[in-house]
VOLO-558870 format. One record per atom (N, C-alpha, C): residue in three letters; chain; atom name; x, y, z. Coordinates in nm, 3 decimals. Layout:
BEGIN
rest: ALA, kette: A, atom: CA, X: X, Y: Y, Z: Z
...
end
This chain:
BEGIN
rest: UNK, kette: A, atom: N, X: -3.815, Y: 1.425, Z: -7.113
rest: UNK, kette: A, atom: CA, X: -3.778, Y: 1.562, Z: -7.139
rest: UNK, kette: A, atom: C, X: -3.806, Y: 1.648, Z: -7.016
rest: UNK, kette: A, atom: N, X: -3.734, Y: 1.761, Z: -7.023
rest: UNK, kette: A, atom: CA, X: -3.738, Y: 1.843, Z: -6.911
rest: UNK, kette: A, atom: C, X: -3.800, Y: 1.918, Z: -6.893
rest: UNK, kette: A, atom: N, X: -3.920, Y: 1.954, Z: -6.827
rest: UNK, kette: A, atom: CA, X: -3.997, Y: 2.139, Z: -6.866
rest: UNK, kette: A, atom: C, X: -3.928, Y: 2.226, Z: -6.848
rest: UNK, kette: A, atom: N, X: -3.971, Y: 2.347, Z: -6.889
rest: UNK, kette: A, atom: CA, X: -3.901, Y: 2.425, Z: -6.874
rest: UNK, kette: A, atom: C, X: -4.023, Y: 2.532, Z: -6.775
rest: UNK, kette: A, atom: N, X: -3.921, Y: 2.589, Z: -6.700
rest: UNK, kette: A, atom: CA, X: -4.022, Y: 2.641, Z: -6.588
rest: UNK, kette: A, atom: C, X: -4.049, Y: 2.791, Z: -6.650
rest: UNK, kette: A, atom: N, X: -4.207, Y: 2.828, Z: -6.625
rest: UNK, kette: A, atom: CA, X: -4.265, Y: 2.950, Z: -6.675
rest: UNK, kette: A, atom: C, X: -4.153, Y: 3.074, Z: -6.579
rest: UNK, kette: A, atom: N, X: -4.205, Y: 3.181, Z: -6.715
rest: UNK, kette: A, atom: CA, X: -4.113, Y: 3.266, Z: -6.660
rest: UNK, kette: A, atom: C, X: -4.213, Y: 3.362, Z: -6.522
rest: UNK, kette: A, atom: N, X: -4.141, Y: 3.405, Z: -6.393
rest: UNK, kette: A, atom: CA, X: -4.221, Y: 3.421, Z: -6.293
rest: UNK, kette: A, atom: C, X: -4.221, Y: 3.598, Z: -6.356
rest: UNK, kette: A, atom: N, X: -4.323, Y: 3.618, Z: -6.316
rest: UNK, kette: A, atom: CA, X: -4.388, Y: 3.798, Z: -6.264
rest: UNK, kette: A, atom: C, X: -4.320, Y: 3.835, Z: -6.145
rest: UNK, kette: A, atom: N, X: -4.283, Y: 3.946, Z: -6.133
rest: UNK, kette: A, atom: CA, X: -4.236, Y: 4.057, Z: -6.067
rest: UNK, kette: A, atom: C, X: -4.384, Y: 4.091, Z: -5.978
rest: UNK, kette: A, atom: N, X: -4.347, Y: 4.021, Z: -5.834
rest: UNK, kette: A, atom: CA, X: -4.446, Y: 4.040, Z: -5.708
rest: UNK, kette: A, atom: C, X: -4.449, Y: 4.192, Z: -5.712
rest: UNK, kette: A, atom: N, X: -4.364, Y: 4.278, Z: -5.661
rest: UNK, kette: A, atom: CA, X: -4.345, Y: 4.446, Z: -5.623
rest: UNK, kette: A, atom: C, X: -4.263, Y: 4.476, Z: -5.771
rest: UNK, kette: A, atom: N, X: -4.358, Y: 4.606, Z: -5.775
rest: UNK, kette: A, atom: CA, X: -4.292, Y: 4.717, Z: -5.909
rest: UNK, kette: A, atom: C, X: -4.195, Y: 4.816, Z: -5.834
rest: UNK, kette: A, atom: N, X: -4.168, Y: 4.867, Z: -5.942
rest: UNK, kette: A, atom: CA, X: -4.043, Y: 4.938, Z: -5.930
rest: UNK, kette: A, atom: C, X: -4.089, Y: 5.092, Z: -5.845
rest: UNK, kette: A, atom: N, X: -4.169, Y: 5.127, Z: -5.847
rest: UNK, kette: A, atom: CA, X: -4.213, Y: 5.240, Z: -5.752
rest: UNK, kette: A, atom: C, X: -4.259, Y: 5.173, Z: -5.610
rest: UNK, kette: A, atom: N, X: -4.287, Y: 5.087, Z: -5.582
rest: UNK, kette: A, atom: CA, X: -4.334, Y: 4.978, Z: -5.478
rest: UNK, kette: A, atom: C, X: -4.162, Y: 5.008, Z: -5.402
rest: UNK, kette: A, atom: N, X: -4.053, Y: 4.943, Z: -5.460
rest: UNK, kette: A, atom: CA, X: -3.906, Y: 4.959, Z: -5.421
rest: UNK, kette: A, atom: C, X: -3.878, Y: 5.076, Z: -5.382
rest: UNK, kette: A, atom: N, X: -3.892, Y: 5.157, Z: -5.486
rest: UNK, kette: A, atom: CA, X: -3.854, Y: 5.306, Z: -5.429
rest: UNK, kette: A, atom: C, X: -3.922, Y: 5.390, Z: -5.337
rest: UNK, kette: A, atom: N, X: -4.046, Y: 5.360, Z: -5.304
rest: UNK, kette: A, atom: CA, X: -4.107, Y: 5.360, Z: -5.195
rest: UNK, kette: A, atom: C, X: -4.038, Y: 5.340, Z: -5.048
rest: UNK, kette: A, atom: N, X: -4.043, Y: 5.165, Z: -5.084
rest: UNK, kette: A, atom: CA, X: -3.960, Y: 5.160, Z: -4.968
rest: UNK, kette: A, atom: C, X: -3.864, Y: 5.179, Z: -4.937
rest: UNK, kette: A, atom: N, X: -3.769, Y: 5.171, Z: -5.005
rest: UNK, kette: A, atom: CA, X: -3.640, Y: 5.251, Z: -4.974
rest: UNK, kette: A, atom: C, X: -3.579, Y: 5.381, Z: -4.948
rest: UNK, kette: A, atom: N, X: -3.679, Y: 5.457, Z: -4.979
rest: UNK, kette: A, atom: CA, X: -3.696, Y: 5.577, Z: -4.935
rest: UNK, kette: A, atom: C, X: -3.742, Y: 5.615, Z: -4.771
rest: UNK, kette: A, atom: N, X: -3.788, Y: 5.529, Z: -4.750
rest: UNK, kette: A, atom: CA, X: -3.878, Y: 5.479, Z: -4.606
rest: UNK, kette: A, atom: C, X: -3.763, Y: 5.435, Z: -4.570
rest: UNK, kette: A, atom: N, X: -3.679, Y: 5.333, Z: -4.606
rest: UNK, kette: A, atom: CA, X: -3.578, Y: 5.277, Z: -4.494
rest: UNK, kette: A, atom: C, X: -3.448, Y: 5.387, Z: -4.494
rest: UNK, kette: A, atom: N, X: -3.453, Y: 5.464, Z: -4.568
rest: UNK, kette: A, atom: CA, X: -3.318, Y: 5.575, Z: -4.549
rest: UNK, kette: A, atom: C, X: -3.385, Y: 5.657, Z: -4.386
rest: UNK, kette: A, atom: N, X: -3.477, Y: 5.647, Z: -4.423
rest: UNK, kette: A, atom: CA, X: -3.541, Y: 5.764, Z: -4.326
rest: UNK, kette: A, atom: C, X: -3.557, Y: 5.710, Z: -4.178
rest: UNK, kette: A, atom: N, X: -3.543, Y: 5.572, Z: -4.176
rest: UNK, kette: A, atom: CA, X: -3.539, Y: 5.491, Z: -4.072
rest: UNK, kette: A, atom: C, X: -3.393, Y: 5.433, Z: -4.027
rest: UNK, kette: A, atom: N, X: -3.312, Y: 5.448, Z: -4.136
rest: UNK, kette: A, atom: CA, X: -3.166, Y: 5.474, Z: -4.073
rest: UNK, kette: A, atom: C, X: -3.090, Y: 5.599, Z: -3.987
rest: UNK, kette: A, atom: N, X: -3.194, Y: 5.730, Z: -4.070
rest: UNK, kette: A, atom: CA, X: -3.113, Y: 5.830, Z: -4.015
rest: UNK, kette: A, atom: C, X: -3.185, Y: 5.862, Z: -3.876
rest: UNK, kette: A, atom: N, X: -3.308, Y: 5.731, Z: -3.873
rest: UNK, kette: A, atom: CA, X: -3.342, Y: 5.794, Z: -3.688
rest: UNK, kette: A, atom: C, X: -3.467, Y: 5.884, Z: -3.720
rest: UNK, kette: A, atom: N, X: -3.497, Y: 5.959, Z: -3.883
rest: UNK, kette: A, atom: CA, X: -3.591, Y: 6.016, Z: -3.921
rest: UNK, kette: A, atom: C, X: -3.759, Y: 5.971, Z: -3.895
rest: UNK, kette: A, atom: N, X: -3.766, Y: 5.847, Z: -3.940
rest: UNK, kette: A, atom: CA, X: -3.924, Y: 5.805, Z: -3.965
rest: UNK, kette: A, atom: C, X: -4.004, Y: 5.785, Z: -3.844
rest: UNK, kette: A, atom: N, X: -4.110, Y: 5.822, Z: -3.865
rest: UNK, kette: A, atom: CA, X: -4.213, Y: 5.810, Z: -3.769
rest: UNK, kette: A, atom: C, X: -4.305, Y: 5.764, Z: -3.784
rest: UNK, kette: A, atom: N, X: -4.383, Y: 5.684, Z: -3.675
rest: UNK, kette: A, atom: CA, X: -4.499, Y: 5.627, Z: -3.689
rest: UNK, kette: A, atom: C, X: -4.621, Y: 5.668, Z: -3.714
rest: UNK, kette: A, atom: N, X: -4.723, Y: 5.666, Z: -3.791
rest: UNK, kette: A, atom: CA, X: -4.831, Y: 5.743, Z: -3.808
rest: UNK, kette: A, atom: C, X: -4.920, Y: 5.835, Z: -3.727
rest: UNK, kette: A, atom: N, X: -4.961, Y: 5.681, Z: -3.616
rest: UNK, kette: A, atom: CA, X: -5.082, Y: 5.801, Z: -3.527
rest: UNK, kette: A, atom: C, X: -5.011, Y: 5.890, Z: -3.463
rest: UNK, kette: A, atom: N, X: -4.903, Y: 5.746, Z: -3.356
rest: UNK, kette: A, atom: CA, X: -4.861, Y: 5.787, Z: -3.260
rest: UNK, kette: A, atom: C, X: -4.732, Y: 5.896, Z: -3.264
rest: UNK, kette: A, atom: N, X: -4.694, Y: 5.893, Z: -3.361
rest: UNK, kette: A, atom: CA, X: -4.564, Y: 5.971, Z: -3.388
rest: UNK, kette: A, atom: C, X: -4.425, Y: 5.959, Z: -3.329
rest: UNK, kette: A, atom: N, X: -4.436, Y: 5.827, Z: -3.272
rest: UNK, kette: A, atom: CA, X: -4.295, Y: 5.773, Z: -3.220
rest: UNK, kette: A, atom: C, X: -4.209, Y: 5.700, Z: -3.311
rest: UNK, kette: A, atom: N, X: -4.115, Y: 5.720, Z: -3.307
rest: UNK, kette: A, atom: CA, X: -3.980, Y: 5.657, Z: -3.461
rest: UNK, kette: A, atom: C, X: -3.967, Y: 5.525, Z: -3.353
rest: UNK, kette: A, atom: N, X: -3.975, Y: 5.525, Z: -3.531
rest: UNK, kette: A, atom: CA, X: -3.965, Y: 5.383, Z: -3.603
rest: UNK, kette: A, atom: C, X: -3.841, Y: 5.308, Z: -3.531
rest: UNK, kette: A, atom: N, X: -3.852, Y: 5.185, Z: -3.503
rest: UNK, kette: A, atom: CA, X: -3.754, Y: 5.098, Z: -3.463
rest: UNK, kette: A, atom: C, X: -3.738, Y: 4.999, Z: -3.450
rest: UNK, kette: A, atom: N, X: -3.776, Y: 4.917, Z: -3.571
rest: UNK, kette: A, atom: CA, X: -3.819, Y: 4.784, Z: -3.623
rest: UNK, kette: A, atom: C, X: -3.783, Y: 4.835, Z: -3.795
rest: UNK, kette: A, atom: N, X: -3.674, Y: 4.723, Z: -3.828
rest: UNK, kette: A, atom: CA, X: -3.684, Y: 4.683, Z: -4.016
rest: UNK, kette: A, atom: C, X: -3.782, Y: 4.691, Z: -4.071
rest: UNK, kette: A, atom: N, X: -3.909, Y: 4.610, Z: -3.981
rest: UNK, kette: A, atom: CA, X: -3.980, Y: 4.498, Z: -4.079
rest: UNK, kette: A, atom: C, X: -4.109, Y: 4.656, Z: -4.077
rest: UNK, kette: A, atom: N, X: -4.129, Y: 4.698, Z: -3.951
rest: UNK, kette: A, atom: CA, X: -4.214, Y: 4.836, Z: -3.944
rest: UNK, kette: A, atom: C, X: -4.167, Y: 4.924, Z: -4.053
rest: UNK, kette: A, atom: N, X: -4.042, Y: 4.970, Z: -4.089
rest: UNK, kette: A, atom: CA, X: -4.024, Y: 5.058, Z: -4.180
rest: UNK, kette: A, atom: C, X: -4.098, Y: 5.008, Z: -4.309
rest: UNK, kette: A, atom: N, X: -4.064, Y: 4.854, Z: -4.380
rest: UNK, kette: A, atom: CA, X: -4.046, Y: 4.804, Z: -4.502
rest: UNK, kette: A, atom: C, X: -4.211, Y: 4.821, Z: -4.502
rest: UNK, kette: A, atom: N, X: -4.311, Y: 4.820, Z: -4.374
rest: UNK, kette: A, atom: CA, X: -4.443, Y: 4.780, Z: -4.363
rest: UNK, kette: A, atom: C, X: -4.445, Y: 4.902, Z: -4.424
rest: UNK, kette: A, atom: N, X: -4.429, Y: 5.040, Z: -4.355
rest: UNK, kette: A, atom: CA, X: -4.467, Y: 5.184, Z: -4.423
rest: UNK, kette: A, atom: C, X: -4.448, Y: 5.224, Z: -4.523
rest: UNK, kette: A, atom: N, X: -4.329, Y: 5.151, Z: -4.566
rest: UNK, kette: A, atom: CA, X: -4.315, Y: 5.197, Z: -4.750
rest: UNK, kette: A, atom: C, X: -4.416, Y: 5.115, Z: -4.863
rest: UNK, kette: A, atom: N, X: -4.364, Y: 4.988, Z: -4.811
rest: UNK, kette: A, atom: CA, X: -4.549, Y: 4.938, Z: -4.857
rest: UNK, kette: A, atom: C, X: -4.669, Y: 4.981, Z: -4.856
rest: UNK, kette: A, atom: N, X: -4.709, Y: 5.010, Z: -4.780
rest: UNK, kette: A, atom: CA, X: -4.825, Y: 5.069, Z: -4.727
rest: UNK, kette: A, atom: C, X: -4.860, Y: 5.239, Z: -4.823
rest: UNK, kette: A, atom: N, X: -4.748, Y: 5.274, Z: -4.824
rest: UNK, kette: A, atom: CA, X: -4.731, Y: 5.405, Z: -4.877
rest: UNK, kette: A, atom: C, X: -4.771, Y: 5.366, Z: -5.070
rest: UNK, kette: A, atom: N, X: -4.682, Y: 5.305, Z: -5.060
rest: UNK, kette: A, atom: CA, X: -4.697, Y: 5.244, Z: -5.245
rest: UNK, kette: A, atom: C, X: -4.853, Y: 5.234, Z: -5.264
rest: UNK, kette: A, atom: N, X: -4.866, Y: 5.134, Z: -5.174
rest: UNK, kette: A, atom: CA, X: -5.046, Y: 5.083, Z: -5.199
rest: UNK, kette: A, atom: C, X: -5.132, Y: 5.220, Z: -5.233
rest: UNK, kette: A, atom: N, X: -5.093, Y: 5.326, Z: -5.155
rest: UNK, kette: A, atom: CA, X: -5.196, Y: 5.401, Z: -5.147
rest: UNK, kette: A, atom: C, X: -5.151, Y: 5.496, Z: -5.289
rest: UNK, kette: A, atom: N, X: -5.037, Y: 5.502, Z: -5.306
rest: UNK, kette: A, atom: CA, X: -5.016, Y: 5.562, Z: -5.460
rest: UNK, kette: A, atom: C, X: -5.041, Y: 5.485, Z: -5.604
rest: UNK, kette: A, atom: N, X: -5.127, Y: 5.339, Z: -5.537
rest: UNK, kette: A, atom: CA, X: -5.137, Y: 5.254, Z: -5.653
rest: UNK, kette: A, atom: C, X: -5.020, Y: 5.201, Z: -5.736
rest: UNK, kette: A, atom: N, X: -4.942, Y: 5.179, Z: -5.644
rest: UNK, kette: A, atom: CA, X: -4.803, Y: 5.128, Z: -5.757
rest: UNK, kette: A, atom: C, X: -4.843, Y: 4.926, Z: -5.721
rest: UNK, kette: A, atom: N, X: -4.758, Y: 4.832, Z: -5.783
rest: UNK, kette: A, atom: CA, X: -4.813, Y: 4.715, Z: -5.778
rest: UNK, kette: A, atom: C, X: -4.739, Y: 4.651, Z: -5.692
rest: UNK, kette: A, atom: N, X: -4.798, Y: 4.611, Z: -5.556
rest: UNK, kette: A, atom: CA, X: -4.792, Y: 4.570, Z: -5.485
rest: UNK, kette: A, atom: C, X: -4.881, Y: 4.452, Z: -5.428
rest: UNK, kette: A, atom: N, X: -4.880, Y: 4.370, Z: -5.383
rest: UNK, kette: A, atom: CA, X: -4.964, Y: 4.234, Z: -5.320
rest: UNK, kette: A, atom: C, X: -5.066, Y: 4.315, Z: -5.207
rest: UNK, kette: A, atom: N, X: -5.200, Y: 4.249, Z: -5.203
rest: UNK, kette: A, atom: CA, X: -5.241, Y: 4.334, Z: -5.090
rest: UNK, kette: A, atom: C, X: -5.236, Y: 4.253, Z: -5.004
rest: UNK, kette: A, atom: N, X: -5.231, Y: 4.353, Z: -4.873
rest: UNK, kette: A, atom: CA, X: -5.180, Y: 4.342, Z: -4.746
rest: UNK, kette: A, atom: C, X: -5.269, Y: 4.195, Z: -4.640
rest: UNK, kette: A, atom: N, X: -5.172, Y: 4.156, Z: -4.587
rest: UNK, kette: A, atom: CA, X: -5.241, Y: 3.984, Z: -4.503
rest: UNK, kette: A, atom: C, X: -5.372, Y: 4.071, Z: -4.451
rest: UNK, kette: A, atom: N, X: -5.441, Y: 3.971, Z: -4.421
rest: UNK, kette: A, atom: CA, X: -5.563, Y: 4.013, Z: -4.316
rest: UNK, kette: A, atom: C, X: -5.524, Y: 3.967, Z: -4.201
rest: UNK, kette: A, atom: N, X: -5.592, Y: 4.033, Z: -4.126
rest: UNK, kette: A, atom: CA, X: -5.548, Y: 4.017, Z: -3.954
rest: UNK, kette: A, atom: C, X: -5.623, Y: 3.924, Z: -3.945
rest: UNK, kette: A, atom: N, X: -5.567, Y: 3.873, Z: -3.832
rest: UNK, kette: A, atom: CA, X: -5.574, Y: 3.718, Z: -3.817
rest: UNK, kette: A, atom: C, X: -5.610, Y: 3.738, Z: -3.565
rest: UNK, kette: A, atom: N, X: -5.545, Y: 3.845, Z: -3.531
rest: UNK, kette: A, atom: CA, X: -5.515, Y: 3.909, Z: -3.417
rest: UNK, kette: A, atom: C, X: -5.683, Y: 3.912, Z: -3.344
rest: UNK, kette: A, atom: N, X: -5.765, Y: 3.995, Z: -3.457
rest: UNK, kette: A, atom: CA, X: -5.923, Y: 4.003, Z: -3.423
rest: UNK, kette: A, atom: C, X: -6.015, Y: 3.886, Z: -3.398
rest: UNK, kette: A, atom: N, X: -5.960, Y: 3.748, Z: -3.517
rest: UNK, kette: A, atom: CA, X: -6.050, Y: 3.683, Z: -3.476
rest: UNK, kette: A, atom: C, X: -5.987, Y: 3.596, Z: -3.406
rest: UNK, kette: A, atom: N, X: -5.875, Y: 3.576, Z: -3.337
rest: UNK, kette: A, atom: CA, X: -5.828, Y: 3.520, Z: -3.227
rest: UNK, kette: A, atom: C, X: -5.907, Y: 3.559, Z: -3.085
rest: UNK, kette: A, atom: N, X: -5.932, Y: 3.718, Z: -3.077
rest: UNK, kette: A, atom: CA, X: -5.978, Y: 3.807, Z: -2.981
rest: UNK, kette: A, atom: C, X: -6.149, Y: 3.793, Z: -2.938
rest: UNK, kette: A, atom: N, X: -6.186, Y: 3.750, Z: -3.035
rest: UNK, kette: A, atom: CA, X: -6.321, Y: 3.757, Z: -3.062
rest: UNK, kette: A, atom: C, X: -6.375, Y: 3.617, Z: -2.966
rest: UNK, kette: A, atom: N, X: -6.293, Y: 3.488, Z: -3.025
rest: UNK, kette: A, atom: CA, X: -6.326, Y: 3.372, Z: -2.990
rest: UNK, kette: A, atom: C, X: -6.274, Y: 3.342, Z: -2.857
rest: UNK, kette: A, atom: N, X: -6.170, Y: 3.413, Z: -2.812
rest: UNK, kette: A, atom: CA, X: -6.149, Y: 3.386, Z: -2.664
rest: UNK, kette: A, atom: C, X: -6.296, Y: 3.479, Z: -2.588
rest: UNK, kette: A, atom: N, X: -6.328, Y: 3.544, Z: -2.652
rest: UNK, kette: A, atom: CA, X: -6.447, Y: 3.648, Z: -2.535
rest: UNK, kette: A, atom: C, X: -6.592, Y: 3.548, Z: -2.552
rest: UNK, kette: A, atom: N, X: -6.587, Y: 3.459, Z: -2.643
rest: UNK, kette: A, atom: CA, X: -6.673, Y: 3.411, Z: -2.671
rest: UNK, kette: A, atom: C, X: -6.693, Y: 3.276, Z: -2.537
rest: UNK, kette: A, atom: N, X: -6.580, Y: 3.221, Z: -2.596
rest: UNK, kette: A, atom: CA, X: -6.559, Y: 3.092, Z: -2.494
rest: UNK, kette: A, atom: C, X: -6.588, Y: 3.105, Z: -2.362
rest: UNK, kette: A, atom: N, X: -6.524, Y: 3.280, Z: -2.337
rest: UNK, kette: A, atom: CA, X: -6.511, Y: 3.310, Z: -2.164
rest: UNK, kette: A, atom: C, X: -6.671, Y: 3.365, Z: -2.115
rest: UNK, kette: A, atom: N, X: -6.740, Y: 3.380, Z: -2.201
rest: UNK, kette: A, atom: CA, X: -6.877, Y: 3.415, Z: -2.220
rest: UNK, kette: A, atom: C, X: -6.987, Y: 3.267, Z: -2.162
rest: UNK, kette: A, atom: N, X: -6.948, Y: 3.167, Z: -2.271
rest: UNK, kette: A, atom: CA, X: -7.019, Y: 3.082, Z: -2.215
rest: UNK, kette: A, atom: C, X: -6.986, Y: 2.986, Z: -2.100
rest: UNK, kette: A, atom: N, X: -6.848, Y: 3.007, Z: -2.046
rest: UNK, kette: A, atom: CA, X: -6.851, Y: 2.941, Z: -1.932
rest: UNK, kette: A, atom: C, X: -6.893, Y: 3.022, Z: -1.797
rest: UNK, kette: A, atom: N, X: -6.906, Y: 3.149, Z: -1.833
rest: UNK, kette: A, atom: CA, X: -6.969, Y: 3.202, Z: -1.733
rest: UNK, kette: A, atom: C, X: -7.110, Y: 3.242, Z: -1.678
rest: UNK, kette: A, atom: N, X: -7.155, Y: 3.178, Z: -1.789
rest: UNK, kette: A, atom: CA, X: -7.343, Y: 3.189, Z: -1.810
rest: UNK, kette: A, atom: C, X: -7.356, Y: 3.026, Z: -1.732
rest: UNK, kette: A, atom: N, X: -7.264, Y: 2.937, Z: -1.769
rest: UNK, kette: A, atom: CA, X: -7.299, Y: 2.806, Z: -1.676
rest: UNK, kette: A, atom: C, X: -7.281, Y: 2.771, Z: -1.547
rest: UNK, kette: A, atom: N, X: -7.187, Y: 2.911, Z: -1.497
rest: UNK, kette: A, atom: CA, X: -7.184, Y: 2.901, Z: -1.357
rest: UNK, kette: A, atom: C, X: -7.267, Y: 2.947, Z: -1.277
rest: UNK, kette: A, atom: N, X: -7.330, Y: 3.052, Z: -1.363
rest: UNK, kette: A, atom: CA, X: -7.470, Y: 3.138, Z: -1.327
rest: UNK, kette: A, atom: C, X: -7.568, Y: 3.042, Z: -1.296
rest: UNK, kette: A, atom: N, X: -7.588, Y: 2.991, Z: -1.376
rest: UNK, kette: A, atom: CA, X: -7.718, Y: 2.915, Z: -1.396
rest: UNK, kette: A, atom: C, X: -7.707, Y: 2.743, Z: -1.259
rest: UNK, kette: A, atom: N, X: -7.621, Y: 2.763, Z: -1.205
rest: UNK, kette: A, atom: CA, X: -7.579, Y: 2.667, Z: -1.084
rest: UNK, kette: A, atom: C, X: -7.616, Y: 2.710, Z: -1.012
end
Protein backbone atom coordinates (compact mmCIF):
# COMPACT_ATOMS: atom_id res chain seq x y z
CA UNK A 1 0.00 0.00 0.00
CA UNK A 2 0.86 3.49 -0.61
CA UNK A 3 1.23 6.27 2.18
CA UNK A 4 -0.17 8.93 1.85
CA UNK A 5 2.02 11.95 2.42
CA UNK A 6 1.15 14.36 5.52
CA UNK A 7 -0.37 17.41 4.65
CA UNK A 8 2.68 20.19 4.72
CA UNK A 9 2.28 23.70 6.86
CA UNK A 10 2.53 26.91 5.28
CA UNK A 11 6.48 28.03 5.99
CA UNK A 12 5.45 32.15 5.53
CA UNK A 13 1.87 33.57 6.50
CA UNK A 14 0.00 35.66 4.68
CA UNK A 15 1.15 39.05 6.22
CA UNK A 16 4.86 37.62 5.93
CA UNK A 17 3.79 37.86 1.74
CA UNK A 18 2.34 41.06 1.94
CA UNK A 19 5.14 42.33 3.59
CA UNK A 20 7.22 41.43 1.10
CA UNK A 21 5.63 42.40 -1.66
CA UNK A 22 5.08 45.53 -0.67
CA UNK A 23 8.94 45.79 -0.27
CA UNK A 24 9.45 44.50 -3.79
CA UNK A 25 6.98 47.16 -5.45
CA UNK A 26 9.11 49.66 -3.79
CA UNK A 27 12.21 48.11 -5.16
CA UNK A 28 10.85 48.13 -8.64
CA UNK A 29 9.94 51.66 -8.66
CA UNK A 30 13.75 52.48 -7.70
CA UNK A 31 11.93 53.52 -4.22
CA UNK A 32 13.53 51.24 -1.38
CA UNK A 33 16.29 51.90 0.64
CA UNK A 34 18.69 50.39 2.68
CA UNK A 35 18.53 50.84 6.36
CA UNK A 36 21.71 52.34 7.85
CA UNK A 37 23.22 53.33 4.89
CA UNK A 38 20.37 54.68 2.91
CA UNK A 39 21.46 53.62 -0.50
CA UNK A 40 18.58 51.77 -2.82
CA UNK A 41 18.23 48.72 -3.00
CA UNK A 42 19.60 46.72 -5.94
CA UNK A 43 19.53 43.18 -5.39
CA UNK A 44 15.98 40.81 -5.51
CA UNK A 45 17.18 38.72 -2.91
CA UNK A 46 18.09 42.25 -0.57
CA UNK A 47 14.58 43.48 -1.12
CA UNK A 48 12.76 39.89 -0.32
CA UNK A 49 15.54 40.02 2.84
CA UNK A 50 13.75 43.50 4.01
CA UNK A 51 10.31 42.44 3.73
CA UNK A 52 11.16 39.53 5.76
CA UNK A 53 12.88 41.11 8.12
CA UNK A 54 10.09 43.68 8.39
CA UNK A 55 7.34 40.80 9.00
CA UNK A 56 9.60 39.32 11.77
CA UNK A 57 9.55 42.39 13.57
CA UNK A 58 5.62 42.75 13.25
CA UNK A 59 5.45 39.12 14.44
CA UNK A 60 3.72 37.72 11.48
CA UNK A 61 4.98 33.81 10.87
CA UNK A 62 7.91 33.62 9.43
CA UNK A 63 11.13 31.07 9.84
CA UNK A 64 13.82 32.74 11.82
CA UNK A 65 16.52 34.16 10.12
CA UNK A 66 20.05 31.77 9.20
CA UNK A 67 22.79 32.60 11.61
CA UNK A 68 25.83 34.03 10.27
CA UNK A 69 28.13 31.78 9.49
CA UNK A 70 30.70 35.10 7.97
CA UNK A 71 31.88 35.75 11.93
CA UNK A 72 32.98 32.54 12.70
CA UNK A 73 34.84 32.10 9.50
CA UNK A 74 36.56 35.61 10.60
CA UNK A 75 37.33 34.68 13.95
CA UNK A 76 39.28 31.40 13.05
CA UNK A 77 41.36 32.87 10.35
CA UNK A 78 42.71 35.64 13.15
CA UNK A 79 43.20 32.83 15.25
CA UNK A 80 45.37 30.62 13.02
CA UNK A 81 47.29 33.91 11.88
CA UNK A 82 47.84 34.49 15.64
CA UNK A 83 49.55 31.37 16.32
CA UNK A 84 51.83 31.24 13.56
CA UNK A 85 53.11 34.35 14.47
CA UNK A 86 53.91 33.76 18.16
CA UNK A 87 56.19 30.77 16.59
CA UNK A 88 58.18 32.91 14.65
CA UNK A 89 58.72 35.08 17.62
CA UNK A 90 59.82 32.64 19.73
CA UNK A 91 62.82 31.62 16.94
Amino acid sequence: MARKKAPSKKKYGSAASKSVEREMKAYKKGKLKSGRSGKTVKSREQAIAIGLSEARAEGAKVPPAPAKKAAKKKSAKKKSTQKKSTKKSSR
